[in-house]
N, C-alpha and C positions, 0 to 999 in steps of 0.2 A: 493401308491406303487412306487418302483421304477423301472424300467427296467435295466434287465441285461446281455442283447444283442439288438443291433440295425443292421438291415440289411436289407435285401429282400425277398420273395419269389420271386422264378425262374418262373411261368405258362406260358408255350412255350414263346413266345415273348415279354412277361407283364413282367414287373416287379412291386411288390408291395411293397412298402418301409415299412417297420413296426417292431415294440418295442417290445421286448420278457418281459412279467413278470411272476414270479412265481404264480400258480396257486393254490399252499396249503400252508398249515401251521401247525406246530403241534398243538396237540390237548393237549398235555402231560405236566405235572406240570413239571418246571425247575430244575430239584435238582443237589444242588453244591455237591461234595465230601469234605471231612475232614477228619481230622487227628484224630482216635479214641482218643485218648487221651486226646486233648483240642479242639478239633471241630476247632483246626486254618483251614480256607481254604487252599486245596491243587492247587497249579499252575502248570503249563506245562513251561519247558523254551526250546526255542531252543540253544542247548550247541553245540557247537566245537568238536568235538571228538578227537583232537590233543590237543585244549590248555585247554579247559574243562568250556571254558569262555563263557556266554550268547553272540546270535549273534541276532542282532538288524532286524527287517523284510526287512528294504533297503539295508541291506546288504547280503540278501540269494539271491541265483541264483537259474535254475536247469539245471542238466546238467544229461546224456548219459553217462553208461562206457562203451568202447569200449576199446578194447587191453588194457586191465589194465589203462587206463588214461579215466578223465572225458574230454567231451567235452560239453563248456558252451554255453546254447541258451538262446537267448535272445527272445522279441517277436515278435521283426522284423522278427527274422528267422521263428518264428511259422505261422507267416501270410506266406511268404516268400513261404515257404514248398506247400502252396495252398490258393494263397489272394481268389481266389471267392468262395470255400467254405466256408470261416470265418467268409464273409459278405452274401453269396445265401442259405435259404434252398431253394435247387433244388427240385422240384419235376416230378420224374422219370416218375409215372403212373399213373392212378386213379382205386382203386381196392375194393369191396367189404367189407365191415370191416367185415363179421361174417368168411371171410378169413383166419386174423390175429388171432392166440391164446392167450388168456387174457396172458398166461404166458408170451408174449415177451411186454409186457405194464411196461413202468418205472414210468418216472414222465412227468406231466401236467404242460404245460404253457400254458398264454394267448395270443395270437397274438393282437396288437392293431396298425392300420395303422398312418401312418405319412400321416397331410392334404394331402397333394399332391396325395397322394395314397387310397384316403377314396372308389373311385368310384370301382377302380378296388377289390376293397378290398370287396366289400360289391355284386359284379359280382360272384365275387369264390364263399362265401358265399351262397348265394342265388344259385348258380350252383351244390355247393353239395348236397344242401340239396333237389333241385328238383331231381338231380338222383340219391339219395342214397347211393352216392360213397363216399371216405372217397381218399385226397392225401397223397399220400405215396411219399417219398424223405432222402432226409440226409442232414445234416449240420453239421458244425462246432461248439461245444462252450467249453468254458474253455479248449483249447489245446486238444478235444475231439473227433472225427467226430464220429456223432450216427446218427442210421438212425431215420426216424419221420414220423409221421403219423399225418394228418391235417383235421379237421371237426369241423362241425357248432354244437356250443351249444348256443341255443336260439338266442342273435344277434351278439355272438363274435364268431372267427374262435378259436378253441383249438389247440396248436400241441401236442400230447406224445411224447415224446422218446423210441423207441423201440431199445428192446436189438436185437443184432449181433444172428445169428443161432450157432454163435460157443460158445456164452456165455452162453446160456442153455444147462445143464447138460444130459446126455441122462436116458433115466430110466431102461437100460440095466441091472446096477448092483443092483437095487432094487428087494426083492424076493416077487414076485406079483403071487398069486395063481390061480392057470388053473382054468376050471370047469365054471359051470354057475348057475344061482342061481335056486332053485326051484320053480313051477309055483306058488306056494297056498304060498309063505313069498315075490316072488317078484306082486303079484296082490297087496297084504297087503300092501306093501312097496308103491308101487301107491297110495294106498288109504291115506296113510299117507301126500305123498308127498300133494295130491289134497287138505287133512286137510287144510295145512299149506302155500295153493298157494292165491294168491292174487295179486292185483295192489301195485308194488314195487313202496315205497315214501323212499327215504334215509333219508328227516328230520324229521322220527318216529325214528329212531338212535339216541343214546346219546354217549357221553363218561361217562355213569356214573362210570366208575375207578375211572377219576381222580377226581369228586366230591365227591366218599365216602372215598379216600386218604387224600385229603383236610379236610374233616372231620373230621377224626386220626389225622391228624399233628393239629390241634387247640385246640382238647381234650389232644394230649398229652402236647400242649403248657399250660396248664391251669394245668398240673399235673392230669388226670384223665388214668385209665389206662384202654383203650381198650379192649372190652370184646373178646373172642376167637370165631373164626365162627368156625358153627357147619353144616358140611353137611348132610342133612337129605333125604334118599333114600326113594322116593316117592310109589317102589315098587320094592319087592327083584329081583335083577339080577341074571340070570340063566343062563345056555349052550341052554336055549333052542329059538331061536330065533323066533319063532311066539308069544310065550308069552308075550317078549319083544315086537312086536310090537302091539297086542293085547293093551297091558298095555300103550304103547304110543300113541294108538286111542282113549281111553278110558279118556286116560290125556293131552290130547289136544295136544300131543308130546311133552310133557315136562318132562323128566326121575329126572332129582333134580332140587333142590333152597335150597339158602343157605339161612342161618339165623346169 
């Protein structure tokens, strides 16, 4: 892997030197785009808009319009704006994570310390995880400030990126229905839930999409033409919603499967 921020964390007077990597990766087959016609692949150019000429990447800047004119920044200036955010995730507090709403969760990195920094590195560590706490902070990356959230998974520290409260949408203009459920569909609805409860492993998950996609594109590489899926309703759907879940106790909650 390579890391693609090197900095600090800020813990009151510590400083921890350490490597940011990307923590995921897609899971999803590559697919180029093309030209219906001859399947030439399609490219993306960056063009000029005055002279209509491709502009080479050492030659793009980005700038600011302000009063009808751009103003050009370099990344001097982006440090400039704020050096110790760019190089400090600060951390502000130490706060509960069942606090945080999944909804403000972005994306996962890895922290990994710089030698110098192994000791203090592996103190935090071992301090969140005896109290439960999870640190919260903000930093800088790609010309960004986003704020973060910092905890131990097994023996490396993770940070998220959490989104801003202004970036999530409010569910004001959503038409969400009064009322409350009935006693005898929401006991049922428990009963379901309890079906289907268990000790959560994420590596019983698969991507099988893109394995039975994979599949389609090598049949139709061979010239064979893909049979049409057929979805088969395992039991007629009604208005009546206890029968629905009747029917989904019955079938272990499973309402279709395709064939």
């Amino acid at each position: 892997m390579r890391s693609i921020w090197t900095g600090a964390i800020g813990f009151g007077l510590v400083n921890i030197p350490v490597k940011l990597y990307s923590a995921t990766e897609e899971s999803s087959l590559d697919l180029d785009m093309l030209d219906k016609k001859d399947h030439a692949n399609i490219r993306f150019k960056r063009v000029n808009e005055n002279t209509g000429r491709e502009v080479p990447w050492e030659s793009i800047v980005k700038g600011y319009k302000l009063d009808d004119r751009y103003v050009v920044l370099t990344d001097e200036d982006f440090q400039k704006a704020s050096p110790e955010k760019t190089k400090i995730i600060e951390i502000k507090e130490f706060v509960d994570e069942t606090e945080i709403d999944g909804i403000y969760y972005e994306t996962p990195y890895y922290l990994e310390p710089e030698k110098n920094g192994a000791k203090a590195y592996v103190l935090l560590r071992d301090a969140l995880a005896k109290t439960g706490k999870v640190a919260f902070g903000s930093f800088v990356l790609r010309n960004k400030e986003s704020l973060c959230l910092i905890k131990p998974v097994d023996k490396a520290l993770v940070l998220y990126k959490i989104r801003w409260a202004q970036e999530v949408r409010s569910t004001e203009d959503l038409k969400i229905p009064d009322g409350s459920s009935k006693p005898a569909e929401l006991k049922m609805a428990i009963q379901l839930i309890n079906q289907l409860s268990g000790p959560f492993d994420i590596d019983k998950y698969e991507d099988t999409y893109s394995g039975e996609l994979m599949k389609l594109i090598k049949a139709k590489a061979k010239g064979k033409k893909p049979p049409k899926p057929v979805m088969k309703v395992v039991h007629r759907e009604g208005k009546d919603l206890m029968s629905q879940l009747k029917a989904s106790l019955q079938g272990g909650g499973r309402k279709r499967k395709a064939s």
